[in-house]
N, C-alpha and C positions, 0 to 999 in steps of 0.2 A: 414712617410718620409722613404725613402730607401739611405743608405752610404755603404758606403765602409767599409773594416776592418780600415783603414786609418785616418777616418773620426768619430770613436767613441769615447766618450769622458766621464770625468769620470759622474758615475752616472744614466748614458742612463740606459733604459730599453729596451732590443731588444729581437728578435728571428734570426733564420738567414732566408733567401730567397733565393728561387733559381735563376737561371737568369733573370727569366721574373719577379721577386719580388713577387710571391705566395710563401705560407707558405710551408716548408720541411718539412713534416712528419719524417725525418729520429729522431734517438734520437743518439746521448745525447742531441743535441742542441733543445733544447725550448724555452720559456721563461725567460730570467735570465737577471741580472746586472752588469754594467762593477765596478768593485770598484776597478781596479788599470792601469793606463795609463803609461808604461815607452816609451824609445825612439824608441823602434823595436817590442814592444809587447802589447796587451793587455791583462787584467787577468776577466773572469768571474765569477760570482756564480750564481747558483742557489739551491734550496730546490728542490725535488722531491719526489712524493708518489705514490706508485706501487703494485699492489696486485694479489696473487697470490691464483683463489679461486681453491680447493681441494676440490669439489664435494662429491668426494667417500670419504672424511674424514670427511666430514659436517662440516669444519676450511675454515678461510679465514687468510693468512700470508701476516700481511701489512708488506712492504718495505720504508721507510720512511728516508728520508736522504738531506745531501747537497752536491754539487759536487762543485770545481773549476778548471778551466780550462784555459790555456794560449792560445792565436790566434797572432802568428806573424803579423804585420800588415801590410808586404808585399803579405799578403793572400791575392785572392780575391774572397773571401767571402764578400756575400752581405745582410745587413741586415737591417730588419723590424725595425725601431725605435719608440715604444710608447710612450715612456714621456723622453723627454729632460728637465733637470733643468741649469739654470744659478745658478754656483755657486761661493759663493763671496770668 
């Protein structure tokens, strides 16, 4: 299912999409979680792991982390929705 920034709700699982609703490779935006709905915004998270491999060092430095992030919900950002719950 594809919504609006408008239209997410708390606990969705999304990415974002571009106009035509394919996935944006840009980052920060990935895979992540709405875990907070107020009246003009929504709040995301996500985990993220990144690696940085150093060839001439023979090391690999993982980057491993969580990020959170607000999206006005006048944005019109469109996004991918994987899993919708009803919650009581």
């Amino acid at each position: 299912m594809t919504v609006l920034t408008i239209d997410l709700r708390l606990a969705d699982v999304v990415s974002q999409a571009s106009m035509r609703g394919h996935l944006v490779a840009d980052r920060p935006f990935s895979t992540c979680t709405v875990i907070q709905v107020e009246e003009d915004r929504v709040k995301l998270f996500r985990p993220y792991g990144q690696t940085a491999d150093f060839s001439h060092t023979g090391g690999v430095i993982p980057y491993i982390g969580i990020e959170e992030y607000w999206v006005e919900k006048s944005s019109s950002m469109i996004w991918n929705v994987y899993s919708r719950k009803e919650l009581k």
